[in-house]
Backbone as JSON Lines, residues from 0, in Angstrom:
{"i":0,"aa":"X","n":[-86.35,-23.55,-68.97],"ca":[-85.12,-24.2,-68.64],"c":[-84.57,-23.59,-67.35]}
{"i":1,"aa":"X","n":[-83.92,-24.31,-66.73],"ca":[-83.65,-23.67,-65.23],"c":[-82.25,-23.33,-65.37]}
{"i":2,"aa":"X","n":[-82.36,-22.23,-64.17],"ca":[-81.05,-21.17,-64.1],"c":[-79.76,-21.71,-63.8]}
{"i":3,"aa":"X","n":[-78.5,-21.83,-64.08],"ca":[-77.7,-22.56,-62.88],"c":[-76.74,-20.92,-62.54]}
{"i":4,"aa":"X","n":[-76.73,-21.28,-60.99],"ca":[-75.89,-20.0,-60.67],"c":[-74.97,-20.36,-60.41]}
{"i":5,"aa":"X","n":[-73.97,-19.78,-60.45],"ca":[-72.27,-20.03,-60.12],"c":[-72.61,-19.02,-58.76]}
{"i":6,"aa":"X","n":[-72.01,-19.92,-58.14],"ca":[-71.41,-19.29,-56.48],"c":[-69.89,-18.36,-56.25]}
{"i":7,"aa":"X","n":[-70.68,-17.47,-56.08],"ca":[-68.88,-16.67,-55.75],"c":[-67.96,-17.07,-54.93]}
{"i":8,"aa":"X","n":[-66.48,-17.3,-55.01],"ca":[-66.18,-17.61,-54.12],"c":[-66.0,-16.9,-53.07]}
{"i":9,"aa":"X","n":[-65.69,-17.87,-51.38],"ca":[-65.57,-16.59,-50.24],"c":[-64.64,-16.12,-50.27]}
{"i":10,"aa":"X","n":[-64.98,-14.81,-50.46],"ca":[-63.39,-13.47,-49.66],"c":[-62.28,-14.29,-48.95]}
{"i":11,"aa":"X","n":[-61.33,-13.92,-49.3],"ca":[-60.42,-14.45,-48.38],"c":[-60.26,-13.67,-47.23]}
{"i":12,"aa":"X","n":[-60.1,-14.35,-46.16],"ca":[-59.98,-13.23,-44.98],"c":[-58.48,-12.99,-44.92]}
{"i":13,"aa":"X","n":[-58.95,-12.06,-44.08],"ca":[-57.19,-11.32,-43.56],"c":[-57.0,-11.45,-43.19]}
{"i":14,"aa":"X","n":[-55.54,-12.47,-43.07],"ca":[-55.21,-13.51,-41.68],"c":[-54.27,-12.11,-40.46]}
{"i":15,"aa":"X","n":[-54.77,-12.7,-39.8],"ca":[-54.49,-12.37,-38.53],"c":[-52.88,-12.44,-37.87]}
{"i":16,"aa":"X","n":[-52.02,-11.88,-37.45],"ca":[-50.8,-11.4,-37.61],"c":[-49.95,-11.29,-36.11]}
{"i":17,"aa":"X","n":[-49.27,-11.87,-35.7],"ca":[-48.76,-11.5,-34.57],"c":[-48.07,-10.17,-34.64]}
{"i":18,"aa":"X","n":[-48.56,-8.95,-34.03],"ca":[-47.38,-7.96,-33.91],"c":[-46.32,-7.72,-33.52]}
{"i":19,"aa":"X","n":[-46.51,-8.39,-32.28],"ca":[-45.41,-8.61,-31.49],"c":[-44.09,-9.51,-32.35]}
{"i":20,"aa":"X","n":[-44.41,-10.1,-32.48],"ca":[-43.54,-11.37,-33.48],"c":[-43.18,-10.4,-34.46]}
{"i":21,"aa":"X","n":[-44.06,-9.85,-35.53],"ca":[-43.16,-9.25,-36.45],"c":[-42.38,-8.09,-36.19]}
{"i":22,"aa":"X","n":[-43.0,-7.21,-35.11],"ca":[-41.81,-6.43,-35.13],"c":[-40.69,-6.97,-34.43]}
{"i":23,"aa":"X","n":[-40.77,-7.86,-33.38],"ca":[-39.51,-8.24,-33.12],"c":[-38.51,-8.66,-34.56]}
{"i":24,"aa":"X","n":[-38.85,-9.63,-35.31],"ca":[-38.48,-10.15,-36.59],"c":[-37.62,-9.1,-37.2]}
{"i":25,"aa":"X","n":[-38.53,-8.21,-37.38],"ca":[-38.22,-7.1,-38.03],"c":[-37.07,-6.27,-37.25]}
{"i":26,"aa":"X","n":[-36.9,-6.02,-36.5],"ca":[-35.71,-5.42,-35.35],"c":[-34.78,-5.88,-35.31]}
{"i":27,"aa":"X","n":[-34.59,-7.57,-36.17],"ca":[-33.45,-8.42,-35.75],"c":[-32.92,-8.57,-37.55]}
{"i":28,"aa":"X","n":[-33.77,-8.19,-38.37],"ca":[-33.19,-8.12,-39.64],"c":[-32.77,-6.37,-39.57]}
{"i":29,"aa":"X","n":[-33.39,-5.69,-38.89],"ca":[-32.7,-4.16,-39.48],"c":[-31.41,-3.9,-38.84]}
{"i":30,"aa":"X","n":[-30.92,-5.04,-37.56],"ca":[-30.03,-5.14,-37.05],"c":[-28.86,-5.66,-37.78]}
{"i":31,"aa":"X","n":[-29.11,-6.03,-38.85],"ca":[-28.04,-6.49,-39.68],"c":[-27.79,-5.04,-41.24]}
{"i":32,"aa":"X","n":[-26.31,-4.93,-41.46],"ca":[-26.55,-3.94,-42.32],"c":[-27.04,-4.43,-43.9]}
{"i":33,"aa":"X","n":[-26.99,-5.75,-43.66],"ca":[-26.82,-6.47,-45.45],"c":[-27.67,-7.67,-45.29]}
{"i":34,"aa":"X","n":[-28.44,-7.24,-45.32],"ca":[-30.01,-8.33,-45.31],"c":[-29.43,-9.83,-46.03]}
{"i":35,"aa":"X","n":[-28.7,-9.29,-47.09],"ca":[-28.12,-10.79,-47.95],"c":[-27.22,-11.47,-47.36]}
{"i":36,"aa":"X","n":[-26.73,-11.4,-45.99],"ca":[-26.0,-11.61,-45.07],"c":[-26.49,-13.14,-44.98]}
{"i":37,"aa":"X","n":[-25.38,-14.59,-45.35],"ca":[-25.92,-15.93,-45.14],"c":[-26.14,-16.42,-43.46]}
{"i":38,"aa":"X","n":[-25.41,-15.69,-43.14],"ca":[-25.64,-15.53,-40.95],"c":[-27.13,-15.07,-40.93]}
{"i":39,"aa":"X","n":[-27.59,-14.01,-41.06],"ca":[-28.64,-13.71,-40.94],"c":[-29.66,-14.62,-41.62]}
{"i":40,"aa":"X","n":[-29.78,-15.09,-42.82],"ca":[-30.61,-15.96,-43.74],"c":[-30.74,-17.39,-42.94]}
{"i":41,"aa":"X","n":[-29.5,-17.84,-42.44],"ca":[-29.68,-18.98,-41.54],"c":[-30.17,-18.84,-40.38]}
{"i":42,"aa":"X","n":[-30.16,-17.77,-39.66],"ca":[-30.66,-17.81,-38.3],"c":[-32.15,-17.42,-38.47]}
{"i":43,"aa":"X","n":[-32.6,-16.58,-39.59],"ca":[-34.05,-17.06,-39.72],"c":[-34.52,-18.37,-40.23]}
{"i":44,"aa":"X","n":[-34.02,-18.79,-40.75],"ca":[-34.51,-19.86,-41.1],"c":[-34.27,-21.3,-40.21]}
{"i":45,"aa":"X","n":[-33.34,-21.04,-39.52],"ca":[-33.37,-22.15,-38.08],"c":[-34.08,-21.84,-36.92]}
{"i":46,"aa":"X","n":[-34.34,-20.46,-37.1],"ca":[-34.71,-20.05,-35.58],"c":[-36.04,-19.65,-35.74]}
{"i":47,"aa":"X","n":[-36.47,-19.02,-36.9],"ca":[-38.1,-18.16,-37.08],"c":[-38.46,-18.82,-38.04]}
{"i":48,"aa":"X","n":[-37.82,-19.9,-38.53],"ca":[-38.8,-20.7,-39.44],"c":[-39.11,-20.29,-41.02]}
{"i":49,"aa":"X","n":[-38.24,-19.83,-41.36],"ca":[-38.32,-19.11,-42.58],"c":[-38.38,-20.01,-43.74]}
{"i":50,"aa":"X","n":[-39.11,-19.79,-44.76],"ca":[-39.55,-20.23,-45.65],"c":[-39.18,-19.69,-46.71]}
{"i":51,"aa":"X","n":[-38.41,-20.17,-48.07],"ca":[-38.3,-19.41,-49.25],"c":[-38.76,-20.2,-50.61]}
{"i":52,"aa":"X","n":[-38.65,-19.86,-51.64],"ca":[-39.09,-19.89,-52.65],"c":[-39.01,-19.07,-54.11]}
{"i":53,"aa":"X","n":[-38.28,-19.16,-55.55],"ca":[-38.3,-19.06,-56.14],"c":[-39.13,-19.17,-57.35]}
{"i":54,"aa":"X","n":[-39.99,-18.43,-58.21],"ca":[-41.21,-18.42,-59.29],"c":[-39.74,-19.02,-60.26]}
{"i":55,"aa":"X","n":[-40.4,-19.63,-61.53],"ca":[-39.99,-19.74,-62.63],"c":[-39.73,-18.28,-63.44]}
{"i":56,"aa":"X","n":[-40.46,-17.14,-63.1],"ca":[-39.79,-15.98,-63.3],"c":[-39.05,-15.35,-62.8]}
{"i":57,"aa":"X","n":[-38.38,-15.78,-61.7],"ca":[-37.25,-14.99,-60.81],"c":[-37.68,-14.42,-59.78]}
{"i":58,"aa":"X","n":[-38.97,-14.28,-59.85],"ca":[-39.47,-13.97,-58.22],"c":[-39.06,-14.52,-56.98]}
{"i":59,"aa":"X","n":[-38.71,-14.04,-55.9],"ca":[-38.21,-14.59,-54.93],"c":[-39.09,-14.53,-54.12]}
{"i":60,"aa":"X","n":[-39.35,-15.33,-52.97],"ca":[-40.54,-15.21,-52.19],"c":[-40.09,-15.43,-50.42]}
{"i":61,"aa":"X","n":[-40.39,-14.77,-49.71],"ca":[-39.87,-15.31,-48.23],"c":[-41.03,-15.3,-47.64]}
{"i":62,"aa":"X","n":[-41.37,-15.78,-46.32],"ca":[-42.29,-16.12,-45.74],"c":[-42.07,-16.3,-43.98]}
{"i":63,"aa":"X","n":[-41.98,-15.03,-43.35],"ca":[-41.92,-15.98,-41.79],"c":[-42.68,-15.51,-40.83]}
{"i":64,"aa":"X","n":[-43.89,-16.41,-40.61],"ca":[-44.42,-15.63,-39.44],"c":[-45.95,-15.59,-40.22]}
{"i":65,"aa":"X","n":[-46.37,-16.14,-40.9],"ca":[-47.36,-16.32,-41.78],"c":[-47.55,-15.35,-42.94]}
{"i":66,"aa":"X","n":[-46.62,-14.54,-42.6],"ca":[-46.07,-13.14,-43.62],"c":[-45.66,-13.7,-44.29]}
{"i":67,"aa":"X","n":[-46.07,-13.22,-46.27],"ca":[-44.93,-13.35,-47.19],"c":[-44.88,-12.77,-47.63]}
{"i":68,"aa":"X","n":[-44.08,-12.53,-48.55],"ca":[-43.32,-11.01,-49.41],"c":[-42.37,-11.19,-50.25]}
{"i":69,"aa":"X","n":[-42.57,-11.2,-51.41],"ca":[-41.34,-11.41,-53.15],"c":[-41.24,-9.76,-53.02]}
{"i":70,"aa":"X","n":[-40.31,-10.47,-54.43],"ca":[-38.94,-9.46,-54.89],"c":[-38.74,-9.96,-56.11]}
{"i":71,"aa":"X","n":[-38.84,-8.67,-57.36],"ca":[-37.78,-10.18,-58.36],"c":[-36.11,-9.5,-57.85]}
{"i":72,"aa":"X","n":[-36.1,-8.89,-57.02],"ca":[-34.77,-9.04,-56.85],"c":[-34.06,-10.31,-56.37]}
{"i":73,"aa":"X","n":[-32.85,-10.04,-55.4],"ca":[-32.04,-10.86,-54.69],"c":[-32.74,-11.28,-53.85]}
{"i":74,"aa":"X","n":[-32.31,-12.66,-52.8],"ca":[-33.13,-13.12,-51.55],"c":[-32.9,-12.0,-50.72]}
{"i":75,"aa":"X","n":[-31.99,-11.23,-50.39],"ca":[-31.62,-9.65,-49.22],"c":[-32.43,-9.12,-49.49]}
{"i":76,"aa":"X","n":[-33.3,-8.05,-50.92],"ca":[-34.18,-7.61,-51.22],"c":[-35.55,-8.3,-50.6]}
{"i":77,"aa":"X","n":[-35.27,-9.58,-50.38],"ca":[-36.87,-9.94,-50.5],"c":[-36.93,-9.75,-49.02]}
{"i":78,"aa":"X","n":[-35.57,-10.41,-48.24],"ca":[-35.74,-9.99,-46.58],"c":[-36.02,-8.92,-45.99]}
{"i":79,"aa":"X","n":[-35.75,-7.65,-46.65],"ca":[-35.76,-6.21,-46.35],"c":[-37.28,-6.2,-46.37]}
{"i":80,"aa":"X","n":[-37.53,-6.44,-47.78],"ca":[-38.85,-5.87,-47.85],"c":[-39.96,-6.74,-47.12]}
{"i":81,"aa":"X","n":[-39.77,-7.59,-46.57],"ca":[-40.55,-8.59,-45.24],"c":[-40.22,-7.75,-44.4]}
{"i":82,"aa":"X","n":[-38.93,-7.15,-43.64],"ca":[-38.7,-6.52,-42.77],"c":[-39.66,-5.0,-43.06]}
{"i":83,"aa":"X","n":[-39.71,-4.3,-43.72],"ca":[-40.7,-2.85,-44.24],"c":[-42.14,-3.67,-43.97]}
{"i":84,"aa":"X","n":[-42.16,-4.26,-44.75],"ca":[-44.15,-5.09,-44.68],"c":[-44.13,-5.27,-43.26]}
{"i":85,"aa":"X","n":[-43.38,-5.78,-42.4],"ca":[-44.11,-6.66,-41.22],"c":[-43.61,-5.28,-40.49]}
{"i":86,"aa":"X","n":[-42.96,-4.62,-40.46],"ca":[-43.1,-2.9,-39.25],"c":[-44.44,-2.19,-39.91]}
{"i":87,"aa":"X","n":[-44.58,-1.66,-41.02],"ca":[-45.99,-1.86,-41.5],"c":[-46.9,-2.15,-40.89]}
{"i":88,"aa":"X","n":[-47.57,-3.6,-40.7],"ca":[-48.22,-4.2,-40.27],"c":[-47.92,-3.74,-38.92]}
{"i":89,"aa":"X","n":[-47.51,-3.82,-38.23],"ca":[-47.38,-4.01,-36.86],"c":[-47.71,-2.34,-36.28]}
{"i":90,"aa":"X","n":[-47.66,-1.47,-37.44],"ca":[-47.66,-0.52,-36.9],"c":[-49.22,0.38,-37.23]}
{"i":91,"aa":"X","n":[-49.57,-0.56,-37.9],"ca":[-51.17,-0.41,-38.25],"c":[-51.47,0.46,-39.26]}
{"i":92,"aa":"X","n":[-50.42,0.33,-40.0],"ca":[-50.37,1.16,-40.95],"c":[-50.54,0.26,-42.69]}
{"i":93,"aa":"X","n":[-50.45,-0.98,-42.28],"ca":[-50.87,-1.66,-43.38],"c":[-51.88,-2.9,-43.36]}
């Protein structure tokens, strides 16, 4: 009887990241003292294109710059911690 093989799927690659972009990003949220700030939440999201999203478990999810990054905290929590990930990244350290 003949074999059938299941194919692995491919690796996902590691998308590729503007640095420049995120640390700027990142410089313009640490510039604010209260990430949950609705000024700040709107001007990413009119200006850098920001993307959000809520799980049915409370996860919060942001996204800008092909970067994303949850929280089950607050949406401020989830901005901060996009702001930490993408200096991170940029700094070649993640």
């Amino acid at each position: 009887m003949a074999e059938t093989t299941k194919k692995k799927p491919a690796a996902k690659r590691k998308p590729k990241y503007d640095t420049d972009e995120l640390r700027r990003i990142a410089d313009v949220i640490s510039g604010f003292p209260d990430p949950g700030r609705t000024d700040l939440i709107h001007r990413l999201e009119t200006e850098e294109g920001m993307k959000s999203r809520e799980t049915s478990e409370g996860r919060i999810y942001v996204k800008i710059a092909k970067l994303e990054v949850g929280t089950r905290g607050p949406m401020g929590q989830a901005i901060q911690n996009w702001g930490n990930r993408a200096r991170r990244i940029a700094q070649g350290l993640d």
